[in-house]
C-alpha positions in Angstrom: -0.1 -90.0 -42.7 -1.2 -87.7 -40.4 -3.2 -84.5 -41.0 -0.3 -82.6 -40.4 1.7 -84.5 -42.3 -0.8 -83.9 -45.4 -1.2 -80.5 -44.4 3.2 -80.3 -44.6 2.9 -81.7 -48.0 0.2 -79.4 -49.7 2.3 -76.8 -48.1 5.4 -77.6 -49.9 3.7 -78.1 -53.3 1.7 -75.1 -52.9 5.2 -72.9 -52.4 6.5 -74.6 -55.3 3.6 -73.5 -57.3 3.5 -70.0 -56.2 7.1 -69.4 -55.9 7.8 -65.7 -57.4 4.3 -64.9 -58.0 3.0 -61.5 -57.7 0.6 -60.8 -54.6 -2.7 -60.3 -56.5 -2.1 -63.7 -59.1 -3.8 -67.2 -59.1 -0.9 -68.5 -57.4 -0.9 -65.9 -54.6 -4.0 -67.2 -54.2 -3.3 -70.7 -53.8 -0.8 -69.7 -51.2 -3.9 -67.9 -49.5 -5.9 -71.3 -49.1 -3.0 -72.9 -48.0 -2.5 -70.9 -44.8 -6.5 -71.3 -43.8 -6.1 -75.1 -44.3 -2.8 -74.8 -42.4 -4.9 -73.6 -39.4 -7.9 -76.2 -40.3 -5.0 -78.8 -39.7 -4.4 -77.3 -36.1 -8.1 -77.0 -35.4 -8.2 -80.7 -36.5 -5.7 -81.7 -34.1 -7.7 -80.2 -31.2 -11.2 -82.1 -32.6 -9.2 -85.4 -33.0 -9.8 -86.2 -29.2 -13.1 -85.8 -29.2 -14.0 -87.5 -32.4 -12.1 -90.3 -30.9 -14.2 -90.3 -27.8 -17.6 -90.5 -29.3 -16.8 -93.9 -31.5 -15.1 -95.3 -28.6 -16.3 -97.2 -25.8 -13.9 -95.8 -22.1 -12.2 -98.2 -20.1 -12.5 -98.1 -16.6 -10.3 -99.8 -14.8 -7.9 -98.3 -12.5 -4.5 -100.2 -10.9 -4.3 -101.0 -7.7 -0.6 -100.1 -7.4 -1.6 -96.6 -7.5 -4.5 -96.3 -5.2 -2.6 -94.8 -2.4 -1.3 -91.8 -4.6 -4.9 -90.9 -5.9 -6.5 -87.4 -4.9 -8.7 -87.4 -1.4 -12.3 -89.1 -1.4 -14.3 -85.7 -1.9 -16.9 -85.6 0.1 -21.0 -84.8 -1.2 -21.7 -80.8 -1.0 -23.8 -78.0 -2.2 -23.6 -77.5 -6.0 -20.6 -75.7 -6.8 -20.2 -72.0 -8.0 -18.8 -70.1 -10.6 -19.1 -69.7 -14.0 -18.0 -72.0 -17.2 -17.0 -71.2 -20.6 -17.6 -73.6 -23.6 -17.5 -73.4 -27.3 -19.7 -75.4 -29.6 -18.1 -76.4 -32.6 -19.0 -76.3 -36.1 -17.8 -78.9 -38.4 -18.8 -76.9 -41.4 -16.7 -73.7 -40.3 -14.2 -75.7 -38.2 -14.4 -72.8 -35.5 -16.8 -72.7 -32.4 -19.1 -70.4 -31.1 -18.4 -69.6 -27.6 -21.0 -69.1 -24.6 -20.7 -68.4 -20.7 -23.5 -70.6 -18.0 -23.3 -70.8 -14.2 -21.4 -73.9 -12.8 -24.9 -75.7 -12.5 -25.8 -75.5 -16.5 -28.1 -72.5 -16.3 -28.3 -68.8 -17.4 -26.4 -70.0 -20.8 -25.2 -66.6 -22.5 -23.5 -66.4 -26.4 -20.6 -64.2 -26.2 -21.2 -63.5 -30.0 -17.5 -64.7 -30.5 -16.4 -67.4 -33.1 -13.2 -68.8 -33.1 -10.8 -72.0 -32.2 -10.0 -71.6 -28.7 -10.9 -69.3 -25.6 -10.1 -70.0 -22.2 -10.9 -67.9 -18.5 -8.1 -65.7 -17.6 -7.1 -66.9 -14.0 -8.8 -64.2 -12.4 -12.0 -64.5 -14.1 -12.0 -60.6 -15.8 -11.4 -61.5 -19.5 -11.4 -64.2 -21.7 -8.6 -64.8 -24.2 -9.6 -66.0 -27.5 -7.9 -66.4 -31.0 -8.7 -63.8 -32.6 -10.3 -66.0 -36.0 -12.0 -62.8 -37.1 -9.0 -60.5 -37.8 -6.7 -63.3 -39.9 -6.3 -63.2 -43.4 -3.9 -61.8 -45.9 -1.1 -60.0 -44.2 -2.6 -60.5 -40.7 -1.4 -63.6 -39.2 -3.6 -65.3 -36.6 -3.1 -63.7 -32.9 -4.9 -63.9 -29.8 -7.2 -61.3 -27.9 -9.0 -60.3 -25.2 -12.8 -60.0 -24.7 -14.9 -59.4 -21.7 -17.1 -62.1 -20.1 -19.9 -60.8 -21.8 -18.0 -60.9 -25.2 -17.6 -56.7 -25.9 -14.5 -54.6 -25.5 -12.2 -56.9 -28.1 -8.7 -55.7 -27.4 -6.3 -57.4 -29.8 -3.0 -58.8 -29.0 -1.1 -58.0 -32.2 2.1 -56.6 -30.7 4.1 -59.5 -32.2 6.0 -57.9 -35.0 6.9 -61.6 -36.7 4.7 -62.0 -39.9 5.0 -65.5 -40.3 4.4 -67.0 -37.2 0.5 -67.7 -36.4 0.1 -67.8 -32.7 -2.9 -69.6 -31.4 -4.3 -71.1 -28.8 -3.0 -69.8 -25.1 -3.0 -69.4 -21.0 -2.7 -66.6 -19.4 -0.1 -66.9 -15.8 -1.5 -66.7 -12.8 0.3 -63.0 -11.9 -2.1 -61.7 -14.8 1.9 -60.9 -17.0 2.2 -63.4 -19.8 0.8 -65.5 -22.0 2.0 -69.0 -23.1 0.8 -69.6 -26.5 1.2 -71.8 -29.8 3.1 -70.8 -32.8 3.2 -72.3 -36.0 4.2 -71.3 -39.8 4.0 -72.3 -42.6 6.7 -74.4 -43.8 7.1 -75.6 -39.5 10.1 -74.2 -38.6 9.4 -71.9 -35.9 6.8 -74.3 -34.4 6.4 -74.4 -30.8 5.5 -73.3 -27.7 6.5 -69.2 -26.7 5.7 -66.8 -24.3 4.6 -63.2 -24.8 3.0 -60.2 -22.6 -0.6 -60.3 -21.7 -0.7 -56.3 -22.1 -0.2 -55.9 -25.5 0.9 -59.3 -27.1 4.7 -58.4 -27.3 8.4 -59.5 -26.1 7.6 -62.5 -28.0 10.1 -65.6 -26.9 10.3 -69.1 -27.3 10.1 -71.8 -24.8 10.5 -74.7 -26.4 10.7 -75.2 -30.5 9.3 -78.4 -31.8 11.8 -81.0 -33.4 11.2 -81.0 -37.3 8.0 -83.1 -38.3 6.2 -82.4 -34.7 4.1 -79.5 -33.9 3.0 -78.4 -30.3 -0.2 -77.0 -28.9 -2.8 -75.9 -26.1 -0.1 -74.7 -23.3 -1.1 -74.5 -19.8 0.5 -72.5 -17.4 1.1 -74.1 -14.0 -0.8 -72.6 -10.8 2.1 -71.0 -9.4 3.4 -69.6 -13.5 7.1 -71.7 -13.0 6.1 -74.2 -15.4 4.2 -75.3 -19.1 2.6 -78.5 -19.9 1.5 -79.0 -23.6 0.8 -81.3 -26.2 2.9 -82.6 -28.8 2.1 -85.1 -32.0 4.7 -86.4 -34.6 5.0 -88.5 -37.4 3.8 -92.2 -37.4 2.1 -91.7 -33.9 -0.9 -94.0 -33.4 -3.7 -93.4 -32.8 -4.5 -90.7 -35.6 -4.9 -87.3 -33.8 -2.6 -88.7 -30.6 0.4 -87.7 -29.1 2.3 -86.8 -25.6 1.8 -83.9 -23.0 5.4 -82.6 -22.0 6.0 -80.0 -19.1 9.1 -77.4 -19.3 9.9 -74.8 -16.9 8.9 -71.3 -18.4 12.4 -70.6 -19.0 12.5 -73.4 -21.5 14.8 -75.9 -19.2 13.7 -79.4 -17.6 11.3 -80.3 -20.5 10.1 -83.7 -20.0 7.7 -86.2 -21.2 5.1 -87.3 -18.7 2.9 -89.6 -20.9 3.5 -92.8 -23.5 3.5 -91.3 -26.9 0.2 -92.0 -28.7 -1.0 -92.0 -24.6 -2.5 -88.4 -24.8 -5.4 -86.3 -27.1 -4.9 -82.3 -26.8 -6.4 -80.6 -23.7 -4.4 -80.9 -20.6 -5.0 -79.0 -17.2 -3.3 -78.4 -13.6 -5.0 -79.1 -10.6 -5.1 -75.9 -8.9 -2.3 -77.2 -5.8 -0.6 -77.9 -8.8 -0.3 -81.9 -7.9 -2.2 -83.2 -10.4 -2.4 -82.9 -14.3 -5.6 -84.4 -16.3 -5.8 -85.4 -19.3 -8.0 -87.4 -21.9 -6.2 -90.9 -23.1 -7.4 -93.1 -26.3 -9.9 -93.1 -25.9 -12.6 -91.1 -24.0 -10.8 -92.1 -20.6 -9.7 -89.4 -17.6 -6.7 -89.9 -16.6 -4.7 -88.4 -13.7 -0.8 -87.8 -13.2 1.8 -86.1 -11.5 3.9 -83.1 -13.2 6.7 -85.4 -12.9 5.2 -88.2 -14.6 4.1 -90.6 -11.8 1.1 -91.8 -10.2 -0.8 -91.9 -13.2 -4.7 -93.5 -13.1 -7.6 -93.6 -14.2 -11.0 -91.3 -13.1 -13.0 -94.3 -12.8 -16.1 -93.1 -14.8 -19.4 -95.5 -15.4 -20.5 -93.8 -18.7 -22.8 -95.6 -21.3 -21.5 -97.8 -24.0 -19.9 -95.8 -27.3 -19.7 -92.5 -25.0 -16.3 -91.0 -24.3 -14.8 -88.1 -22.1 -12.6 -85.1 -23.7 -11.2 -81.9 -22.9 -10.8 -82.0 -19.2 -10.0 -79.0 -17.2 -10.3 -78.6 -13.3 -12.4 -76.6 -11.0 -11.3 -73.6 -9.7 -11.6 -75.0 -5.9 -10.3 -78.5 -7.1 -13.1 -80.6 -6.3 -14.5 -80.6 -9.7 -13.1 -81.8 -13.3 -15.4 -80.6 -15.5 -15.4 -81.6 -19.8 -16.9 -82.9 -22.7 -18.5 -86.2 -23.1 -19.4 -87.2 -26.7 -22.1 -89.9 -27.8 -24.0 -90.6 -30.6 -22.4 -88.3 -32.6 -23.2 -85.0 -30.2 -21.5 -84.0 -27.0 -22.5 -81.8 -23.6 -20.8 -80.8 -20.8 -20.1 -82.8 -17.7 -18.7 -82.5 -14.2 -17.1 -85.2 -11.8 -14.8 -85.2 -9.1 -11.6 -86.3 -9.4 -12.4 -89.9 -7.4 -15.2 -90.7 -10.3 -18.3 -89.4 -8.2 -21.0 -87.4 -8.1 -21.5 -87.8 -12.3 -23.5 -84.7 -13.3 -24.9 -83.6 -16.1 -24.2 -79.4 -17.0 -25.8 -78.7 -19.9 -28.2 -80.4 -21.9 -28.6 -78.6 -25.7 -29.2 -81.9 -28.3 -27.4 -82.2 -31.3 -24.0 -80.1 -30.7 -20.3 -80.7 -29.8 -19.7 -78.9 -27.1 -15.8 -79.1 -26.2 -13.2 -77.0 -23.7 -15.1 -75.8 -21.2 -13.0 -74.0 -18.5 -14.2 -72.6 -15.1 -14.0 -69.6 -13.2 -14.7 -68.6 -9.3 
């Protein structure tokens, strides 16, 4: 059984048990701890990957029937530029703490933020974040803005539903809308939906996951036409594994462009929009088209028991940059997409570090 699927079955007891109660009783309350270990089940899903990849030893081998549809050989150059954003997580509080560095590792900065997920808005300006801090009894979980330096919090609560919880999201490229997760209680509004970036209204859904499957960390495509995301279900193996799918924003042409139980969460576009990379059980890069072809491996030469998680790309697109756990602890790393040029980016012992996205 999956953790959602435990998570689906404390829920339904818990409403049994709580069914009629006034706001303020016992039961109320048990209802309470049942929405924050609703949303420790989707921050679960998001660690799965990366638990995976530290236990697991990468394979490395790519096919030879796809070496002709591989990105270019990227040739050696200066160190790249830009900043990064990364959260290290805690296990304890099942949130991360989130901090900005240059491209190269250096000039690390807290943003004095704590929550699941935050990502660079395309342009670099702001950082959208879920806003962790602000959820609790009648405030369902919603996403916000900060600046890069973590002040000026302008929440995104425009969304009138009370039920749904929306989570982690992208911002499009024209700056408009956000593609986010939503989730309830009792699952049956989960999925993927879209909403404005100005105020976190005109809430509508792209794509509503079939009963027993949830759906998280949409991506917006460079050019804003089209979503890939995750998606788990029941009986899928390995524990924490699913499929990324890609729909057009409208909600039409959704397809599936990996083997389910082929996928961890964490997907990103290649900035031409060719590419999409992903991590596969387990630790391993792996490239493929939006249509679902070409798919291979980044041949990485990492050290036995260490494995490579939450990929994103560079902004210029000669960079994938993620997490690579050993020994219990993970940093950040950069690589192109050919396997070369290995580099370590930061280098703090003893924390996960997961997510990071990069910024011009």
């Amino acid at each position: 059984m999956t953790t959602d699927d435990r998570a689906r079955r404390a829920a339904e007891e818990l409403r049994r048990s709580v069914a009629g109660t006034d706001p303020n009783t016992p039961g109320a309350e048990l209802e309470r701890f049942h929405r924050e270990r609703r949303r420790r089940a989707q921050r679960q899903r998001r660690t799965a990957g990366l638990v995976a990849a530290a236990i697991a030893v990468p394979l490395i081998a790519v096919l030879a029937s796809v070496v002709h549809d591989r990105p270019p050989v990227v040739p050696a150059t200066a160190d790249p530029t830009g900043r990064i954003l990364f959260g290290r997580w805690s296990p304890t509080a099942e949130q991360g703490r989130w901090f900005t560095a240059n491209a190269d590792g250096t000039d690390v900065r807290s943003l004095g933020v704590t929550g699941t997920c935050a990502r660079w808005t395309p342009d670099g300006s702001r950082i959208l974040i879920t806003n962790d801090a602000a959820f609790g009894r009648g405030h369902p979980l919603r996403p916000a803005f900060v600046d890069p330096d973590g002040s000026d919090l302008q929440p995104l609560d425009a969304t009138a539903e009370p039920r749904l919880n929306l989570g982690c999201g992208d911002v499009s490229s024209d700056g408009r809308l956000i593609a986010i997760e939503g989730f309830t209680d009792d699952g049956s509004h989960n999925g993927i939906y879209l909403i404005r970036a100005s105020d976190g209204g005109g809430l509508r859904a792209v794509s509503i996951s079939p009963p027993g499957q949830h759906m998280g960390d949409p991506v917006f495509s460079p050019d804003g036409s089209r979503i890939a995301f995750f998606r788990d279900k029941p009986g899928v193996s390995p524990p924490g594994g699913g499929a990324i799918f890609v729909v057009d924003r409208d909600g039409s042409a959704l397809h599936r462009i990996t083997t389910w139980g082929g996928a961890f969460l964490d997907q990103s576009w290649s900035p031409d929009g060719r590419w999409i990379v992903f991590q596969r059980p387990y630790g391993v890069l792996t490239l493929v088209h939006p249509d679902g072809t070409g798919r291979h491996d980044v041949p990485l030469d990492l050290p036995a028991g260490a494995g490579a998680a939450n990929p994103s790309w560079s902004p210029d697109g000669r960079w994938i940059i993620f997490s690579l756990a050993r020994n219990g602890s993970s940093n950040i790393y950069r690589v192109h997409p050919d396997g070369t040029a290995l580099t370590r980016v930061t280098t703090t012992p003893g924390v996960l570090e997961q997510s990071p996205t990069w910024t011009k």
